[in-house]
C-alpha positions as CSV (number, residue, x, y, z in Angstrom):
1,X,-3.8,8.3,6.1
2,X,-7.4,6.8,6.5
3,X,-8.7,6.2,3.2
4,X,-11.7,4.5,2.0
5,X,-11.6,1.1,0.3
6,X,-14.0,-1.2,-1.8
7,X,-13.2,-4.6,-1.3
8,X,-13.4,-6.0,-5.2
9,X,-12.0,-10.0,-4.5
10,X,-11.7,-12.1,-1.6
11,X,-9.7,-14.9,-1.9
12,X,-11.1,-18.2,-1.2
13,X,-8.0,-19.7,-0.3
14,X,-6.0,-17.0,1.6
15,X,-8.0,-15.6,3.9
16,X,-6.1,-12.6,4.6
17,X,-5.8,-11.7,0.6
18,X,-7.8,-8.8,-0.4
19,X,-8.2,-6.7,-3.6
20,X,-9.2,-2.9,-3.3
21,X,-9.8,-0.1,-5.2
22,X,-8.7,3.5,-3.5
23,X,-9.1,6.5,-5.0
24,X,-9.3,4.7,-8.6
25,X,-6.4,2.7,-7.5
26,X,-6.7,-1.4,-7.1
27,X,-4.4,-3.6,-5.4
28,X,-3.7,-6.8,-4.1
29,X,-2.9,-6.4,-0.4
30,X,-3.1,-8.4,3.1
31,X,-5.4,-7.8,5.6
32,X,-3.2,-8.8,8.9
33,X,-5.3,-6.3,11.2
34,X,-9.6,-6.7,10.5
35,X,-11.8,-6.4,13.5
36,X,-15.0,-7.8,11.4
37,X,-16.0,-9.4,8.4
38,X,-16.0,-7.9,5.3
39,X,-17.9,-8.2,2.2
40,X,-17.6,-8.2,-1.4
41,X,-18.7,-5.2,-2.7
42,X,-18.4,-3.0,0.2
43,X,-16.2,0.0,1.3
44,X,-14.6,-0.1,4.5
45,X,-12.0,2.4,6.3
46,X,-8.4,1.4,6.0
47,X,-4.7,2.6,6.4
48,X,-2.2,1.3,4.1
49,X,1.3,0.6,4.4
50,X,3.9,-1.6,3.1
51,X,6.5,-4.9,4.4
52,X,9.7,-5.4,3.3
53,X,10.9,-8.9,4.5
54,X,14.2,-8.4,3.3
55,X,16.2,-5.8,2.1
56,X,14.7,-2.0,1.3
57,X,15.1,-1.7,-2.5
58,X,14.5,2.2,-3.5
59,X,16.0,4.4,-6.0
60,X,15.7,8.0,-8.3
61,X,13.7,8.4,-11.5
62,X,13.0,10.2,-13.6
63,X,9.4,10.6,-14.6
64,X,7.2,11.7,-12.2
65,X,4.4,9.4,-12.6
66,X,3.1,8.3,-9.2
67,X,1.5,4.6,-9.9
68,X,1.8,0.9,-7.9
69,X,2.4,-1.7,-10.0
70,X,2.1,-5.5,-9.5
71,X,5.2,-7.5,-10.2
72,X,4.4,-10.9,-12.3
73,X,1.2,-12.6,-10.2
74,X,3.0,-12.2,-7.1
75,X,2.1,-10.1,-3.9
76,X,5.2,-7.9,-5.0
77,X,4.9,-4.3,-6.0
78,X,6.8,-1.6,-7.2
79,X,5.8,1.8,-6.1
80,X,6.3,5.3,-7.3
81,X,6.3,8.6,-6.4
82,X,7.0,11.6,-4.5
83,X,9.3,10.7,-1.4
84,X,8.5,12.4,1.9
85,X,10.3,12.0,5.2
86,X,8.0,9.5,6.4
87,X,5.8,8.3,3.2
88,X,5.8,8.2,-0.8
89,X,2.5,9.7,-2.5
90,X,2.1,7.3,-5.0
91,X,-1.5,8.7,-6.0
92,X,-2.6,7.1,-2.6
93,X,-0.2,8.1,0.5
94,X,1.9,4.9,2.0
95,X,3.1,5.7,5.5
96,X,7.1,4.5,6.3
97,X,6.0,3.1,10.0
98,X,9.4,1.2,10.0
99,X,11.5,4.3,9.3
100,X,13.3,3.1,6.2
101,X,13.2,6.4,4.6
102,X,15.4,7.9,7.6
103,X,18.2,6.2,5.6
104,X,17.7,8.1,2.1
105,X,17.7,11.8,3.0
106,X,18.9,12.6,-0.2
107,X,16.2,11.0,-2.0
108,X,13.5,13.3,-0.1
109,X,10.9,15.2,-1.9
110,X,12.4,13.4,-5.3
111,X,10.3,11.4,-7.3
112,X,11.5,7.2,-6.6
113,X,10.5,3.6,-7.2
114,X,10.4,1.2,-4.3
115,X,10.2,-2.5,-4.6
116,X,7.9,-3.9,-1.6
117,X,7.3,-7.3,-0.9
118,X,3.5,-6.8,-0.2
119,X,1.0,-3.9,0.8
120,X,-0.7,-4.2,3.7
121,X,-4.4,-3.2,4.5
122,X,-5.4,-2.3,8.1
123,X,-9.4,-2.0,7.9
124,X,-10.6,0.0,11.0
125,X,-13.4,0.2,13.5
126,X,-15.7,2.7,12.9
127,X,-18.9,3.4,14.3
128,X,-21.2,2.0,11.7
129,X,-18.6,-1.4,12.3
């Protein structure tokens, strides 16, 4: 999904660290993919998504609040929500571009928590860009 972001921190040191806020929602991501500079303060078009360097960590729960939440001061998050067959709704949708979801059919349309090692922010051309 294309969503649109406000950029609310830059970080001086990492260049591609970025803080957003989507739909009410902020989060510390990384910016792999930016055609052009971007500014404090500004909204931009992005898609979201998630890496998992190691192993996919995902399982059932119970309540069905859909929330990402930063682990310690790290770029870890857990994320909950709704599965789907190819994203979780977590109040913002993250698309599964890697397919790990294809592995958890039972866990479809059930509300989980994933454990990802960062969220990733693609911010796209547009034609005001």
């Amino acid at each position: 999904m294309i969503y649109t972001a406000q950029v609310k921190r830059l970080d001086p040191q990492i260049e591609e660290e970025v803080t957003v806020e989507i739909e009410g929602i902020e989060f510390t991501g990384f910016s792999f993919i930016c055609p052009y500079e971007i500014e404090l303060g500004k909204s931009y078009s992005v898609s979201i998504g998630f890496t998992i360097l190691d192993e996919l960590m995902i399982r059932e729960i119970q309540n069905e609040k859909k929330e990402i939440e930063r682990i310690g001061l790290g770029y870890e998050y857990y994320i909950r929500g709704l599965l789907h067959d190819d994203a979780i709704d977590a109040g913002i949708v993250f698309t599964d571009e890697d397919e790990y979801f294809s592995d958890y059919p039972e866990l479809v349309e059930k509300h989980v928590e994933l454990r990802v090692d960062r969220i990733s922010i693609e911010f796209l051309r547009t034609p005001d860009n």
